[in-house]
N, C-alpha and C positions, 0 to 999 in steps of 0.2 A: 563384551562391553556394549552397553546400549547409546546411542547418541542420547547427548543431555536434553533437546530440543530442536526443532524442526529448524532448517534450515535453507529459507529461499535465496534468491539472486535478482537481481533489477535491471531487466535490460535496458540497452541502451534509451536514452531520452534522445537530448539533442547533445550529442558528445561530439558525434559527428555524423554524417545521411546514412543511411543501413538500409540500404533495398528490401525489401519486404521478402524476398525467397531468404536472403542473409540471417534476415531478422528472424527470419525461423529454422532456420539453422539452429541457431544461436541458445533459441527454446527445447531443439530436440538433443542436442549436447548435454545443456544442464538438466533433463531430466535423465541423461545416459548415465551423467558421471554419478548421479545419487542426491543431486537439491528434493528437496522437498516439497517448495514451491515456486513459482516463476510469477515477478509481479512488470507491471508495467506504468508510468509515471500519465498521469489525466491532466497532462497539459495539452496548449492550442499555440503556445507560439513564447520566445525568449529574443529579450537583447542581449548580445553576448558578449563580451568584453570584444573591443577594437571594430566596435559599430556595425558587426554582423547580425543579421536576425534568422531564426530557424525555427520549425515546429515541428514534432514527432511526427508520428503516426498516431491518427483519431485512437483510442484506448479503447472503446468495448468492440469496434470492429476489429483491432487487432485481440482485443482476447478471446476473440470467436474464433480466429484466425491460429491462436495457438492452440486452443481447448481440441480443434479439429486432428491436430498433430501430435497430441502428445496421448499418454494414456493413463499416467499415473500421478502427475504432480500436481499438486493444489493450483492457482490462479489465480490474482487480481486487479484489480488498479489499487496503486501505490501514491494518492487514495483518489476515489471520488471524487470530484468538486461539484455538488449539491446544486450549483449557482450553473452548469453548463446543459441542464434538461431538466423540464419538468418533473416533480417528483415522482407521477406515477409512470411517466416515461420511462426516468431511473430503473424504476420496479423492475417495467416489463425488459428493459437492457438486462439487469441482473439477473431476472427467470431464462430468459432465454441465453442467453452464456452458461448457466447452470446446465443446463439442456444439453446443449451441445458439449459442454464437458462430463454431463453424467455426474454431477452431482460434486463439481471439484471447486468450487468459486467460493470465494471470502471476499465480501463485499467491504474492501477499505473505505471509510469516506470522511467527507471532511468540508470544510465552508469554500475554502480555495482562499488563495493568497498573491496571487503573483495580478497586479492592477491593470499591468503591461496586456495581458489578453483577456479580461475582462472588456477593457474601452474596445480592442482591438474588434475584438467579436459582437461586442452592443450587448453584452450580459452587464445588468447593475451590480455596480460595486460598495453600494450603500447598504448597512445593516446586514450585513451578509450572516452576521450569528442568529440574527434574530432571524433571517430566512430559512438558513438553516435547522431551525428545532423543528420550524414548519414543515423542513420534508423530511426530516428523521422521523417525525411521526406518521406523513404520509409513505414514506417508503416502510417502515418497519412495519406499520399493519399491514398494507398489500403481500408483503413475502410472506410474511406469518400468518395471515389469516387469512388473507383471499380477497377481501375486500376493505376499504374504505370511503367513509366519508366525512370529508374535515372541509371545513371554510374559515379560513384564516385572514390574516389583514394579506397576504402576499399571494396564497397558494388555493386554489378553491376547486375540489373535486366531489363528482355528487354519485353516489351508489357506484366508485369505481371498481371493477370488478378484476382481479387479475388471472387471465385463463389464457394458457393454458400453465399451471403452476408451479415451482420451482419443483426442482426432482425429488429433492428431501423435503421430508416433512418438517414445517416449520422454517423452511427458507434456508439459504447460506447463511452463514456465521454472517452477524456484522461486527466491521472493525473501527473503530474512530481512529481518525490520525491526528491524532489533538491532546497536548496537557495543557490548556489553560486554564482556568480555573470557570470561565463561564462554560468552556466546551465541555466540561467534566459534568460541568454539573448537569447542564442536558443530557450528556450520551451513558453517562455510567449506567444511570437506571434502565437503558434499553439497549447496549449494546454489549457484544457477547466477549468482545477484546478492545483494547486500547492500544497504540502503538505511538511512538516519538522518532525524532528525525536523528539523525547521528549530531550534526550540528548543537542541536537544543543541549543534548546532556554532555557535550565535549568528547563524546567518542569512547568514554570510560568508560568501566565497570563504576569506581569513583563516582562518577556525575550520572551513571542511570541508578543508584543505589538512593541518592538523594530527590530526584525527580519520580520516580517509585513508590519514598515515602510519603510525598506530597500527594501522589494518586492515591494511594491507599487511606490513607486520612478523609478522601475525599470521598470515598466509596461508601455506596451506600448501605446500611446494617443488611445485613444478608443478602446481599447479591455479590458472586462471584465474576470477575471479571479479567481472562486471560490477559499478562501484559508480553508484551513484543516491543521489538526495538530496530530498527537501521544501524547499520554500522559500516562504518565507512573505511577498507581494504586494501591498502596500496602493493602493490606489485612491483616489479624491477621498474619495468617499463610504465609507470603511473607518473602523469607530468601536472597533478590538483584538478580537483575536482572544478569544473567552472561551469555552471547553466543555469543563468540569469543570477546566480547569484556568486560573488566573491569567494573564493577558496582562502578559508581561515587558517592562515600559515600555523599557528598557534593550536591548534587542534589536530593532536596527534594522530594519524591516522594507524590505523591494527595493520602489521606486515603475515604476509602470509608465515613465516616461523611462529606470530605470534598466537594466530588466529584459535590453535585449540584450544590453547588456557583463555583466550577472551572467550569464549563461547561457552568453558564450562565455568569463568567467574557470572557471566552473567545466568547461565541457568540457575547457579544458584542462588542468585536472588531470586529466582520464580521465574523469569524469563523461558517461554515455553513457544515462541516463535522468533528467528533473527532475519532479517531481511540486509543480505549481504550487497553493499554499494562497492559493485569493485571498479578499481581507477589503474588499471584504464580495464572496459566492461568488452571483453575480446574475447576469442572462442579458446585464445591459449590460456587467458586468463581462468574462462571456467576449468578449463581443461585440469589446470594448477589446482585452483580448491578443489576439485575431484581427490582430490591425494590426500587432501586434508580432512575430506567429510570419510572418504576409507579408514584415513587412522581413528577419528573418534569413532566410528562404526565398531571399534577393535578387531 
């Protein structure tokens, strides 16, 4: 039996602090027990329920951090935010991660959402879609071609040149982490996959079947564009998902008994990457889907 579709995991954010040697632990486990890829969340900072505030670990330092330790699993931020570096800066973050993974990085990206660390950090929080197309097109020509030059009303870069250049020809994958209908309509045409948040579609096969079709309507006449999805896992020991945002009691979360048939309802709608949100994100927990990515392995 061949797995229906790849299968990453989402290490911790702000669940709770994870020392950096932990945190890679965490990374060298789920590529032991058989994930496929290992992503990490491109946040700077969360209010938490009961007036606590926390921030990860910075994201492309930590994916250098894992790219260094692992030797087979894909890699990314889980996504981007467009709005936290300059766009050709972005670039050269994603060339050099590719580097040091040897060619394993999928560049998730996205405008960013949470306002909370936007003010906190002095990033503008105005127009952020429209800032955004501005560095989708500055980052997607530096990976892919080596160079740009664009001036825009935001972004303004003259004969930038990116060297030394990503390992694969042609750059990593890029992924948008976006269905709105203005995000679509910018990234379909230039990005290689789309992906959505477990929240967005309610956690279903049901509710990614219909968010799917609205991507697909949206796409553009002959361009193929992989879709991927979050999906959110609870476990014995899972007490709701909470980081910065409310855990929607209402939104059934996939239990591990459930997890093979969601993986292969979803591949069969085309789903050809799943990025697994497990509650609570623990080293027994990968440990547990370990069992489960064996079984669909057959």
């Amino acid at each position: 039996m061949t797995r229906p579709c790849k299968i990453g995991v989402q290490l911790p954010e702000v669940e709770r602090f994870v020392a950096m040697p932990d945190y890679l632990d965490l990374a060298r486990r789920a590529e032991a027990v058989g994930f496929d890829s290992i992503w990490v969340g491109d946040h700077l900072l969360y209010d938490l329920p009961g007036g606590t505030t926390r921030g990860p670990h910075e994201a492309w330092t930590t994916l250098a951090a894992i790219a260094a330790v692992t030797e087979r699993v894909e890699i990314g931020p889980l996504v981007a935010s467009t709005a936290f570096h300059a766009p050709a800066m972005l670039a050269k973050l994603a060339s050099t991660v590719d580097a040091v993974s040897q060619g394993r990085l999928i560049l998730g990206i996205g405008a960013g959402w949470n306002r909370r660390e936007f003010d906190a950090y002095g990033f503008p929080y105005d127009k952020r879609v429209s800032r955004f197309e501005e560095a989708l097109t500055i980052v997607s020509k530096l990976l892919r071609e080596g160079r740009a030059a664009f001036h825009g009303e935001f972004y303004d870069v003259d004969d930038c040149v990116l060297d030394p250049p990503p390992v694969r020809e042609g750059g990593p994958p890029i992924m948008l982490g976006s269905n709105s209908p203005r995000m679509l309509r910018i990234g379909l045409p230039v990005v290689d996959a789309w992906n959505v948040w477990w929240s967005i579609y309610g956690n279903s096969v049901e509710g990614y079947a219909a968010i799917k079709r609205e991507v697909d309507a949206a796409m553009p006449e002959g361009k193929t564009v992989e879709a991927t999805a979050c999906v959110l896992v609870t476990l014995p020991a899972g007490g709701g998902r909470t980081m910065g945002e409310d855990y929607d009691a209402e939104t059934a979360p996939v239990t591990l008994a459930a997890l093979a048939d969601h993986v292969r309802g979803m591949a069969e709608l085309g789903a050809t990457h799943l990025q697994l949100v497990l509650d609570p994100i623990t080293a027994e927990s990968i440990e547990a889907v370990g069992g489960v990515l064996a079984d669909l392995d057959g």
